[in-house]
N, C-alpha and C positions, 0 to 999 in steps of 0.2 A: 755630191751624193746627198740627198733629200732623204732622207730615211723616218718611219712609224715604225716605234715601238711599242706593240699592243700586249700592257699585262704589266704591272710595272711589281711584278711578286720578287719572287729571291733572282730567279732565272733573268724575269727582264731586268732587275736593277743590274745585277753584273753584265748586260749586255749593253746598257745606258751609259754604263761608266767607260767600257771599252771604246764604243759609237765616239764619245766624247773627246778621245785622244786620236781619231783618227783624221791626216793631214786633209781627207779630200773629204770629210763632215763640212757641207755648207746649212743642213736646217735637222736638227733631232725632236721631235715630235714624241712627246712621252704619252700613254692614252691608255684607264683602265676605267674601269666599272663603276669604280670610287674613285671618283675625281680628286681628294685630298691626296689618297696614296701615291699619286701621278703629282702631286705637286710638290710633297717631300722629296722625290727623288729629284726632280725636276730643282728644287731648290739646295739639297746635296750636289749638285753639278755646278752651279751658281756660274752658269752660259750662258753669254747674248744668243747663242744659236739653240737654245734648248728651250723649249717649252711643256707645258704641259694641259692635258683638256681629260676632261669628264667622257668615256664612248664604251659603250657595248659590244665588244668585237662581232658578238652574232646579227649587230643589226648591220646587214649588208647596205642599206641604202645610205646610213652615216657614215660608216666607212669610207665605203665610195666619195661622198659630198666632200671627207677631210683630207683624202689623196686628192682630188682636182682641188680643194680650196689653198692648201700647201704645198702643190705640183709636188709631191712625193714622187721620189724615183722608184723605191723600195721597203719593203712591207716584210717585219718582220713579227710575226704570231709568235709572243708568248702564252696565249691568251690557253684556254683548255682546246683539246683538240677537236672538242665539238663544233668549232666554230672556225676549221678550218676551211670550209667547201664555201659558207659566205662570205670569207676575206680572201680565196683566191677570185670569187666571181667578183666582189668588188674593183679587186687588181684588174681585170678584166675587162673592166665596165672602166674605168678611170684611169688605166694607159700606169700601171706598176708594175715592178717585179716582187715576188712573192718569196719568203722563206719560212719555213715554220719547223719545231721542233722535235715534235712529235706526231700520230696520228691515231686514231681512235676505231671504235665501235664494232660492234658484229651483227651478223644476218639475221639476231633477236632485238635489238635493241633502236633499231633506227637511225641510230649515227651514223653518218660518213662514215666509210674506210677508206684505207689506202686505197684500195679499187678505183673507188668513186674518183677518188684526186686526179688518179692517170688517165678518169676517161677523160681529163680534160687537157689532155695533152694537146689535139690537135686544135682548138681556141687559142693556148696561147703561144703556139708557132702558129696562126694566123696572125697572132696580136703581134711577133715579133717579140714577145715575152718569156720570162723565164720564172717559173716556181720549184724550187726546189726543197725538196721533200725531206723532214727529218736528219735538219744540219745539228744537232745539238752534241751531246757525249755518247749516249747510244738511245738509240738508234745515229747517226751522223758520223763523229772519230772513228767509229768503231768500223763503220762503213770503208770508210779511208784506208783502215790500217789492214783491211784485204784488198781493195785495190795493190797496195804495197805489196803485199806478199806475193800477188797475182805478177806483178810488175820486176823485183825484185829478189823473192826468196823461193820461189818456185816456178818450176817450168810446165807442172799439171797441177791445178788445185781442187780437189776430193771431199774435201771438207772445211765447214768453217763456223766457230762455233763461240758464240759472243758469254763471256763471262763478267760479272759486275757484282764485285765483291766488298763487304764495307764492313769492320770490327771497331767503329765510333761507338760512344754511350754520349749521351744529354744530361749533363749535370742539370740539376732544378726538375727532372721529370722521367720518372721511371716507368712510362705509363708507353704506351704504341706511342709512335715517333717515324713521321715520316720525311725522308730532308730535301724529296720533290713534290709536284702537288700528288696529296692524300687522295685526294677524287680521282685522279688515273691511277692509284697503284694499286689503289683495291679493284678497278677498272679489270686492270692488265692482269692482275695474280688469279682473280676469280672467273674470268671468263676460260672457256678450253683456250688451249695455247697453240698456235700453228707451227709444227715441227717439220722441216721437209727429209724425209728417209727414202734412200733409195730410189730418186729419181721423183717422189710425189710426194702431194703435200698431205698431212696426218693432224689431227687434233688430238692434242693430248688434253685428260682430263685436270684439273687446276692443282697446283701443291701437289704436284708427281713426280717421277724423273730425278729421287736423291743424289745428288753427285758431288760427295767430297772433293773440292777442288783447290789445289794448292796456289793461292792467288801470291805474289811477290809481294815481300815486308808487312802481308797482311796475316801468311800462314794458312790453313787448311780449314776450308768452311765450308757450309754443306749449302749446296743452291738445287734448285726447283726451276723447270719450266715455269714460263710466263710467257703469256703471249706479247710479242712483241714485233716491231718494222723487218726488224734483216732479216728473219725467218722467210720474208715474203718478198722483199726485194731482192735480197743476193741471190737467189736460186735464177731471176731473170738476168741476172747481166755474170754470174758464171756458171755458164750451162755445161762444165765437166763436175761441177761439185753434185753430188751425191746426197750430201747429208750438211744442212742448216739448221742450225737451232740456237736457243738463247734459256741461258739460266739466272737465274736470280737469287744470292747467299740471302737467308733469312732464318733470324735465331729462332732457337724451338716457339717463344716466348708468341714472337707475332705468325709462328707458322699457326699457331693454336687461335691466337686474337682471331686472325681469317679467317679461319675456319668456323668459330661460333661466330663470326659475324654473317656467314651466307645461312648457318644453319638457325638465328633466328629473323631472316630477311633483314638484316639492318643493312644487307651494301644494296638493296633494291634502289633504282631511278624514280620506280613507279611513286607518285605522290598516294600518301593516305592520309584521313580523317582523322586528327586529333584535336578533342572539340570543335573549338568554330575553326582552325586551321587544318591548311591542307599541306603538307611536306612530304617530301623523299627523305626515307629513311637515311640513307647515305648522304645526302646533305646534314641530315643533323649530326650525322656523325664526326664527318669531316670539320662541323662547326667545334668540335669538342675537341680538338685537337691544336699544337700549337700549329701557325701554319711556318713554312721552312724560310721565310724569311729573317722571321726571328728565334732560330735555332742558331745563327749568326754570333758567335763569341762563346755559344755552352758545348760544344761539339767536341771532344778529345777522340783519335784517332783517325785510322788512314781511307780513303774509297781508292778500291783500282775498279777499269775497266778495261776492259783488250778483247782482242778477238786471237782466237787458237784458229790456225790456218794449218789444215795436214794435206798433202799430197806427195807430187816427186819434183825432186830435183837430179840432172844427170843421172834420172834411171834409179836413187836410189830412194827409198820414202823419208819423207822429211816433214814437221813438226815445227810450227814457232809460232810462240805467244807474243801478239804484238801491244803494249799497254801503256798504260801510262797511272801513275798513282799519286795522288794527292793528298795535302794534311789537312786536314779541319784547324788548327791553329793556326798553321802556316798561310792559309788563305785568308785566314779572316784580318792578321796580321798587314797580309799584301794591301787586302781590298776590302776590308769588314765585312766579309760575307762566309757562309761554309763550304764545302769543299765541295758537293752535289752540284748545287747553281755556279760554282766557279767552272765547272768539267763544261758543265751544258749551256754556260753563256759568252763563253768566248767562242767556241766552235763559230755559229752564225756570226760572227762580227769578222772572222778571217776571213771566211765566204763570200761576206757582203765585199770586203776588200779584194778581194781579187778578183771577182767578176769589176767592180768599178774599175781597175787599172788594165782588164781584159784579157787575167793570164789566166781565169778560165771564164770560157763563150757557152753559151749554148742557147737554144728558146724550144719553147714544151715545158714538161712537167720533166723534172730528173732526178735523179736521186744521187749522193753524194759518191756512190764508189763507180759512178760515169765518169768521174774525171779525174785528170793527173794527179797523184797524190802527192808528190814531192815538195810543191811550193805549199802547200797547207800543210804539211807538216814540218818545215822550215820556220812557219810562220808562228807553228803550236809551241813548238821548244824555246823561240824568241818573247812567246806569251804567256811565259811562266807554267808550259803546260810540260813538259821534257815527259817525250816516252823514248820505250825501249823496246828491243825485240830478248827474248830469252828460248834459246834452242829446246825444244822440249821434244829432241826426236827420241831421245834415251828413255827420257822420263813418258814415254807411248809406247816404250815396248821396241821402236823402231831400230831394225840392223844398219849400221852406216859403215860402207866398207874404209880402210884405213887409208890414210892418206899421207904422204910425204910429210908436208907441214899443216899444221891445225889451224882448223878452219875458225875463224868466229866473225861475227856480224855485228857491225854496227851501226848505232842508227842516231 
């Protein structure tokens, strides 16, 4: 396995590091915008199979040049998701498989979406290629952990409903704090949010959707639609679900930050004129901030994420939150990084390993809850990632008729 790593931020360094211990890693390729930052980590790895180069993920024709110049087998985007559609046509152009962690943009803005990625399905089952869409913590895990329920904990599934919850503080900065990249969250919170109810898909207006939600060892936090992947993927691969959507816990603090920041255009793309420069508001903003790789050791407290799967099992309705939760100490401890980029940089390195050992196949464009979920999450509890399932048919209101001996799930 030939593997590029584009983005060497919080996200790709814990992906580098994982890449780095695996048996069938024959070349890791480190590669961001700033060629120094790709050299630090690059020299943190201190591997005769690791290197690192200066590259612009959105310039597709470099790309391209550095998969055939290092026969890369596979290409993994951590780069921002804007620049996903010219690193899968690079793959395409230069004989790769593609993974990336997120995806981006709406019908105002110009960016690729999801959409755009799936027309290119049929290109890369011509190519005999595989790009696989949004392997990260969620959009990705979360993915997986309803395949499981589909597989597993239900026999009709009805709903499914992605929660991501986080009660950490940042010592050294009481200020907005974001522990993924800052350029997608304001991205995702402020655009409308794609909610699927009752068979079709809805946009809901941004910072809506209050929903006290009782996330495990984190307690009862209040999350908001955000536009997000599984709202738009899971409704195509389980077509008895009903109702899809995805919320986001955020303290009053930054619910308000957001808000005056659309309502004096500071999250705008559009460049404007100050003095002789021309900048996007949201760049400068996001420049004002720390960025999440070095939130890395100031981070106290826990992030879960999991997906709430509701339908029937033998006829009666059933509820289970599938999650998994991490420490910000605990992680940075393992692997010097914070708990966010730990969630979301292992995911793609399991990925990349089991298509390379071929326990899971496929070519086209796919998204993570196509395939078997049992070996990847086998692989997630052995990667210091241990999730759980917790029955939440009571705590939904839901009647379960009694049963000789009691029932529980484990996972």
């Amino acid at each position: 396995m030939k593997v590029l790593v584009l983005g060497a931020g919080a996200v790709g360094t814990v992906s580098a590091l994982k890449f780095a211990k695996e048996a069938v890693l024959e070349q890791l390729v480190i590669a961001d915008a700033v060629s120094a930052r790709a050299a630090l980590l690059a020299d943190r790895l201190n591997d005769p199979r690791v290197s690192a180069i200066g590259l612009n993920a959105g310039d597709r024709a470099a790309v391209a040049s550095i998969i055939r110049q290092h026969g890369i087998t596979l290409v993994l985007n951590a780069a921002l998701p804007a620049t996903n559609l010219d690193v899968m046509r690079a793959c395409l152009e230069a004989g790769s498989d593609y993974i990336d962690l997120a995806s981006g943009g709406t019908d105002a803005d110009g960016i690729p979406k999801i959409d755009d990625q799936f027309a290119l399905d049929a290109e890369f089952k011509a190519a005999g290629r595989l790009a696989l869409l949004g392997m990260g913590a969620d959009p990705g895990t979360t993915n997986v952990y309803a395949a499981y329920a589909a597989k597993h904990l239900l026999d009709v599934v009805t709903e499914l409903r992605v929660r991501d919850g986080d009660n950490s503080i940042c010592h050294g900065h009481d200020g907005f704090v974001v522990a993924f990249s800052p350029w997608v969250m304001i991205d995702e919170c402020l655009c409308k949010a794609v909610s699927y109810r009752n068979g079709r898909f809805h946009l809901e207006e941004p910072l809506t959707g209050l929903e006290p939600f009782d996330f495990p060892e984190l307690g009862v936090l209040n999350c908001y639609y955000v536009d997000h992947e599984e709202s738009k993927t899971l409704p195509r691969f389980f077509p008895s679900a009903r109702t899809v959507d995805f919320k986001l816990c955020m303290a009053d603090s930054t619910l308000e930050t957001l808000r005056v920041m659309k309502r004096l255009g500071l999250s705008s793309k559009k460049r404007i004129k100050v003095g002789d420069l021309a900048i996007a508001p949201r760049d400068f903003v996001v420049s004002l901030l720390p960025e999440p790789k070095d939130l890395a050791g100031r981070m106290r407290g826990k992030t879960c994420v999991g997906t709430l799967a509701k339908g029937f099992k033998d006829g009666q309705r059933r509820a289970f939150f599938i999650y998994n939760v991490s420490d910000h100490e605990a992680t940075y401890r393992t692997l010097g990084v914070q708990a966010t980029a730990y969630q979301t940089g292992i995911p793609p390195v399991i990925a990349a390993r089991l298509l390379a050992h071929e326990v899971w196949r496929g070519t086209g464009v796919m998204s993570p809850e196509q395939f078997d979920p049992d070996p990847f999450l086998r692989c997630l509890a052995q990667e210091g990632m241990p999730w759980q399932v917790r029955d939440d048919s009571l705590r939904a209101g839901m009647w379960i008729a009694p049963r000789s001996s009691r029932e529980t799930v484990a996972a």
